[in-house]
C-alpha positions in Angstrom: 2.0 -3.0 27.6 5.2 -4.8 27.3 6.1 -5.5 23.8 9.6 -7.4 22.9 11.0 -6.6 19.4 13.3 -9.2 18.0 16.1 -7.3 16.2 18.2 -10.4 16.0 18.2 -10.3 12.2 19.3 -6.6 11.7 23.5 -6.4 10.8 23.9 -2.7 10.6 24.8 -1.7 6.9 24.0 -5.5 5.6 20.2 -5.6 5.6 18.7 -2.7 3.4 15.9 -1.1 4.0 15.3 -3.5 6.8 17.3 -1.5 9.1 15.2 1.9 8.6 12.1 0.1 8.5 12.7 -1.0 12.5 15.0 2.0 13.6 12.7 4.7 12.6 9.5 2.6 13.2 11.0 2.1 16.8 11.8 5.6 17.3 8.4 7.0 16.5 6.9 4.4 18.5 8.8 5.4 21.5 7.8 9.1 20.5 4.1 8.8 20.1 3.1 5.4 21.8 4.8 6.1 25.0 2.7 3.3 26.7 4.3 0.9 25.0 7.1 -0.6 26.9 9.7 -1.9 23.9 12.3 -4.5 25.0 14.7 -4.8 22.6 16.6 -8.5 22.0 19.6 -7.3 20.5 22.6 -9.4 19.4 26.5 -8.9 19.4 26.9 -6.7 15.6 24.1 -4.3 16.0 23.5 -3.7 20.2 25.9 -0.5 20.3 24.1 0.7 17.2 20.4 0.3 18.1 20.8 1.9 22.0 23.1 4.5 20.1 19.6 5.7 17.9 17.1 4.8 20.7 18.6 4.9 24.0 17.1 8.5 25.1 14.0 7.0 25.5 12.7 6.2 28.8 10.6 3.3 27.4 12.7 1.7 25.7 14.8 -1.0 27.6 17.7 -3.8 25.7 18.3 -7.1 26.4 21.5 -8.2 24.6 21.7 -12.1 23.4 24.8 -13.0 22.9 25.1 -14.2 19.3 26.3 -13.3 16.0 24.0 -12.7 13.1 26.0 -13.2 10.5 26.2 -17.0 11.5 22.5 -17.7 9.7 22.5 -21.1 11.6 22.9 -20.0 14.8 20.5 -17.0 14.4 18.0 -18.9 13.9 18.6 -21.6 16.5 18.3 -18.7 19.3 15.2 -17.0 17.9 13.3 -20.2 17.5 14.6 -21.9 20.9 16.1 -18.9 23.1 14.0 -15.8 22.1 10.9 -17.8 23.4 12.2 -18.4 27.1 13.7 -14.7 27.1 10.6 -13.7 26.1 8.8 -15.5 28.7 11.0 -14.4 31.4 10.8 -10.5 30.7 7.2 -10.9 30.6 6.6 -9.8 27.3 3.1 -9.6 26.3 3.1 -9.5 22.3 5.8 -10.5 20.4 7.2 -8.2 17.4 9.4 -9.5 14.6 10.4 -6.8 12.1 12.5 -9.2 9.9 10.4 -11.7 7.9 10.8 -14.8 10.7 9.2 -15.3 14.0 9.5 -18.0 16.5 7.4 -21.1 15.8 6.2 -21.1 19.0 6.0 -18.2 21.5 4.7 -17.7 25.6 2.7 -14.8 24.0 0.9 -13.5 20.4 3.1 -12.7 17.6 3.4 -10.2 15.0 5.4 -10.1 12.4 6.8 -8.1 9.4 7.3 -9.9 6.2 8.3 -6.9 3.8 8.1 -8.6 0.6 8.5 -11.9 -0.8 11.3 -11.0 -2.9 12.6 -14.8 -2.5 10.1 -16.4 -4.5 9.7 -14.2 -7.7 14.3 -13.7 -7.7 15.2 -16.9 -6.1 18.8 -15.7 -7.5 19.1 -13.4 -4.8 20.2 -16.0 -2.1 21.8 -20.0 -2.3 19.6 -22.9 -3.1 20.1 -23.7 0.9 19.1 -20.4 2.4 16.3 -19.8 -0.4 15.1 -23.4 1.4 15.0 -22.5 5.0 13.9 -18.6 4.2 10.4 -20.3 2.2 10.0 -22.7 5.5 10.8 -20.4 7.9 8.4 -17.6 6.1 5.5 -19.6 5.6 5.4 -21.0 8.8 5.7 -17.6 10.4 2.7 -16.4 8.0 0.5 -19.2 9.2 1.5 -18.7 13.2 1.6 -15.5 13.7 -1.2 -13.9 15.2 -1.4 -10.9 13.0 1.5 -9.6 9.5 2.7 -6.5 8.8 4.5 -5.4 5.3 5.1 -2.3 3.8 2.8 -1.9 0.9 -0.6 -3.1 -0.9 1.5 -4.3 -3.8 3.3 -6.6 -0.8 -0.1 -7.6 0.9 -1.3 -9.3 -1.9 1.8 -11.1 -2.9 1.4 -12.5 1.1 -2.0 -13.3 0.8 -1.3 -15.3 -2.8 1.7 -17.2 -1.7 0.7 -18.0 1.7 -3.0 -18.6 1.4 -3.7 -16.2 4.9 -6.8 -14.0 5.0 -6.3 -10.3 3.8 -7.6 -9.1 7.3 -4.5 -10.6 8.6 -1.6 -8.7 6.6 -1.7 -4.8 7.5 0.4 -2.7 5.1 2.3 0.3 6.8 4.0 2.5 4.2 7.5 3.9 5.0 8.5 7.7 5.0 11.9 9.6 3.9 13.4 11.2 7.1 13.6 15.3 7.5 16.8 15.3 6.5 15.7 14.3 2.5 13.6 17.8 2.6 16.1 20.2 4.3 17.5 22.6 2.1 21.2 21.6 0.7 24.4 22.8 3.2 26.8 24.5 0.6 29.5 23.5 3.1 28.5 19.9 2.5 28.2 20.0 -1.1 31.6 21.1 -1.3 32.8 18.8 0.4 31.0 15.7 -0.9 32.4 16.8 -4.5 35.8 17.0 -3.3 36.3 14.0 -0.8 33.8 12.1 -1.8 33.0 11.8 -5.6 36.4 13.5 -6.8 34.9 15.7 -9.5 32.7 18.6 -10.2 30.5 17.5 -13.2 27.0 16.2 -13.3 25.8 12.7 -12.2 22.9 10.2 -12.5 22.6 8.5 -9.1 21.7 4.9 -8.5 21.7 3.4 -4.9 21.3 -0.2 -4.8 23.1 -3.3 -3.9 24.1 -5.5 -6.7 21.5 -8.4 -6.1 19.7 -9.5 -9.6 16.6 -8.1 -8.8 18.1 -4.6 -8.6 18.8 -4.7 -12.1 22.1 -2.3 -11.9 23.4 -3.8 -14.7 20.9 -2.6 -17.0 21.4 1.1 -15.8 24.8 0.3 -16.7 23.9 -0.9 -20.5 21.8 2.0 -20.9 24.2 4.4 -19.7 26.6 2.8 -22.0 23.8 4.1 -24.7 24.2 7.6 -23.5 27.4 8.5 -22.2 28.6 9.3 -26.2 25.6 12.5 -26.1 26.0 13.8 -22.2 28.7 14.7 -19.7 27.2 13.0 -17.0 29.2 10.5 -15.0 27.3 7.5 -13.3 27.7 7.4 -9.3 26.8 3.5 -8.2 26.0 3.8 -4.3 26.2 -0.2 -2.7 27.5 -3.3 -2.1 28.7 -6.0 -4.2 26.0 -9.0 -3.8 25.4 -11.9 -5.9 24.3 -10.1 -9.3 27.9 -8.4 -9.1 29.3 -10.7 -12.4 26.6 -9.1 -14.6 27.8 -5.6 -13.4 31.0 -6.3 -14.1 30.3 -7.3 -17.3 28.2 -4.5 -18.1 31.1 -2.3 -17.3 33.8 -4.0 -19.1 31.6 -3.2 -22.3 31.4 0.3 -21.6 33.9 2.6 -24.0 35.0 4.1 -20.7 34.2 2.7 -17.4 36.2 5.1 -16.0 32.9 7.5 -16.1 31.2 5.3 -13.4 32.3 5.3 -9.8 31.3 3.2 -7.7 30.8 3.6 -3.4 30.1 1.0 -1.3 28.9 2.7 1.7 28.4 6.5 2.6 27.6 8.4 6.0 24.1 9.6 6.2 24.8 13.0 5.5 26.6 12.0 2.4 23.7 10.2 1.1 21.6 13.0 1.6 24.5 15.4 -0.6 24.3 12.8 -3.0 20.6 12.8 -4.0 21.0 16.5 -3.8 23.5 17.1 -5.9 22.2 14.6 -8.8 20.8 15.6 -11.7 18.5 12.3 -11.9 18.0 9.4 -9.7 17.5 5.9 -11.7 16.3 3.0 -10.0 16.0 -0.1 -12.1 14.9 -1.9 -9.6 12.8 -5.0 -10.9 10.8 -5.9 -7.2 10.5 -4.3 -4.5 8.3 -4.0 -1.2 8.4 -0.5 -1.1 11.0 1.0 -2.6 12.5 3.6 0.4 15.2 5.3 -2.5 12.7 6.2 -4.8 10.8 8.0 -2.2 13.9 9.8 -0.9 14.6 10.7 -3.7 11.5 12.7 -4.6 11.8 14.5 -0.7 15.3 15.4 -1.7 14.0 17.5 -4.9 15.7 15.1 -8.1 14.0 13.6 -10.7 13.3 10.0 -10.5 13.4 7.4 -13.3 12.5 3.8 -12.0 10.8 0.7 -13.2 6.6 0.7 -13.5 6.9 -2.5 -11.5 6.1 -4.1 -7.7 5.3 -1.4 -5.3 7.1 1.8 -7.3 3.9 3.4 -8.2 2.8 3.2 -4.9 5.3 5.2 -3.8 5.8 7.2 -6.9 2.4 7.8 -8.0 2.6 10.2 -11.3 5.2 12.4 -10.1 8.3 10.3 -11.3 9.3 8.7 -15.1 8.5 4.9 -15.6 10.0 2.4 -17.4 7.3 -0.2 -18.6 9.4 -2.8 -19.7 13.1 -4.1 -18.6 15.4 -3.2 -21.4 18.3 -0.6 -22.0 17.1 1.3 -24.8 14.0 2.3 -22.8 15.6 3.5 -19.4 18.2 5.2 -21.8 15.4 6.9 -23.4 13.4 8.1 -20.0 16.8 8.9 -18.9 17.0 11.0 -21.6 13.7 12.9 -21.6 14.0 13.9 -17.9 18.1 15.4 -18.4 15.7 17.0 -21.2 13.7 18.9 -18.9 13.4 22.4 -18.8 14.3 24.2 -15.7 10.5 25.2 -15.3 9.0 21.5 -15.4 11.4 20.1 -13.8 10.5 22.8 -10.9 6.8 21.6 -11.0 7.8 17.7 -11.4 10.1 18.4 -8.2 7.2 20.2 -6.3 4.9 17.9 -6.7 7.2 15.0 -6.0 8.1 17.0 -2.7 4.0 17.1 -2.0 3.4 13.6 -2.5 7.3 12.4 -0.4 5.3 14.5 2.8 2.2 12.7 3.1 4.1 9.9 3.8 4.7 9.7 7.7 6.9 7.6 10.5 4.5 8.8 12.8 1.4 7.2 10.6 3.3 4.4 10.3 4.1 3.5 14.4 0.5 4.1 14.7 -0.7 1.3 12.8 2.0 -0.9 13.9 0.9 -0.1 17.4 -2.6 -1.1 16.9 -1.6 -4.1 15.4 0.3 -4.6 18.2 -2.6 -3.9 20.7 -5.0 -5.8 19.2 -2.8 -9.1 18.9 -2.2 -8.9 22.5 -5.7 -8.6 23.3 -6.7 -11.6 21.8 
């Protein structure tokens, strides 16, 4: 079966969790699904990327459209008037569109993934204009497609309220942290992340997030503020800049010594795998999410986890990670606290039960359902 994948969204290193979500989702499908024939409509940013993770497999073929994603306009001119007549000529018998938007209209079914709907409870997050078309464009690809997939029960329902579609029609497929997150830690690699990388040997609380509002880094930022006077612990802030960056800023020019937080933009893979391994907690003050992909990298790579009782986080965490029930400093500085407070001994069982729970989650469960999602809406 012939199934085209319309990657014309992803800009490598812009989108988030987005980009696992179809890289590792594509790669086990062309694992364990090898009668699936995945064409790949690829544009000018992230072509050399995707056939660099998935060209040794046999059934997986690109077709390269030559646009830009980071012009939003044009992007979405092509995939609504272009993607459809490629489509058509390559023969493609079921339509896949990992990131949120779909054609209107297609020469075959359609399936798409709408990973949250982050846009309507933080309308912050993007302009008044592209908050505008991203409501049109996802509610019209909700009511057309032939079937939805998103990446948690938490995210199902939110589809089904907003966009008034049965719940037979929105499959959840949960995510999984890579092998990597459970490998043991390479002293070699440790060493160097402390000396090229972070530039100190002392002990850290992690946070990876770009600064949208919803992330809520500020408030990690506040509460740290509360407890840097009683711990050595520097703060390591892992992402981009985005449009909750002035409330960040702020947050750090009230801190007695900002000088304790540093701040990367963007590390290599291996890196970010040093990084949760080296932490002494990971906090993630996230206020929405889909799914929540840090939190459960987090728990594979063996550090305690502090995050937000909100959204999908539970799902993902279940009982083996610290919640915060309400958004407000004195309470993440508090968890915060308690789990620096941990003994060696439960800190070993919190960590091995974390680990547990991190490995029942599965790529390879995941490409399965996506698969016969993809199946079925070609069948129909």
């Amino acid at each position: 079966m012939r199934v085209g994948v319309n990657a014309l969204f992803l800009i490598p290193g812009e989108v988030g969790g987005s980009e696992t979500y179809l890289v590792e989702t594509l790669r086990a499908l062309a694992v364990t699904q090898p009668d699936l024939d995945l064409l790949v409509f690829t544009n000018l940013e992230n072509d050399a990327f995707l056939c660099e993770h998935l060209d040794e497999f046999a059934n997986v073929d690109f077709h390269l459209v030559p646009l830009r994603a980071r012009n939003r306009i044009a992007r979405i001119w092509c995939e609504q008037t272009e993607l459809p007549r490629l489509a058509r000529a390559a023969g493609v018998q079921v339509l896949w569109s990992p990131g949120y938007v779909a054609p209107l209209h297609a020469p075959c079914p359609q399936v798409a993934s709408i990973l949250d709907l982050q846009y309507l409870s933080h309308p912050a997050d993007l302009s008044w204009p592209a908050w505008l078309v991203t409501h049109l464009l996802v509610t019209q690809t909700a009511q057309r497609c032939a079937h939805l997939l998103t990446l948690s029960e938490f995210s199902q329902r939110e589809i089904v309220r907003e966009t008034g579609v049965a719940p037979e029609k929105v499959t959840p497929t949960l995510l999984a942290a890579a092998p990597e997150f459970f490998a043991a830690p390479v002293p070699e690699t440790m060493a160097a992340l402390r000396s090229d990388v972070l530039g100190f040997e002392g002990p850290f609380i992690l946070c990876i997030a770009n600064t949208y509002p919803h992330k809520n880094v500020h408030r990690l930022i506040e509460a740290f503020g509360l407890l840097a006077g009683d711990i050595p612990h520097r703060l390591v802030l892992v992402g981009r800049p985005r449009r909750g960056e002035k409330r960040v800023q702020a947050a750090l020019a009230r801190l007695p010594d900002a000088t304790r937080v540093l701040r990367l933009e963007r590390t290599s893979r291996e890196d970010l795998v040093a990084l949760y391994q080296s932490a002494t907690v990971f906090v993630f003050p996230s206020l929405y999410e889909g799914f929540g992909l840090p939190v459960l990298e987090a728990m594979a790579a063996g550090v305690p986890v502090v995050a937000q009782r909100c959204a999908s986080v539970p799902e993902v965490g279940g009982e083996t990670i610290a919640y915060c029930e309400h958004d407000d400093a004195s309470e993440l500085a508090a968890r915060i606290r308690e789990t620096l407070a941990l003994t060696p001994a439960v800190r070993a069982v919190r960590m091995a039960a974390a680990r547990e729970r991190a490995a029942t989650f599965s790529w390879t469960r995941t490409a399965a359902a996506v698969a016969e999602v993809l199946r079925a809406a070609a069948a129909r």
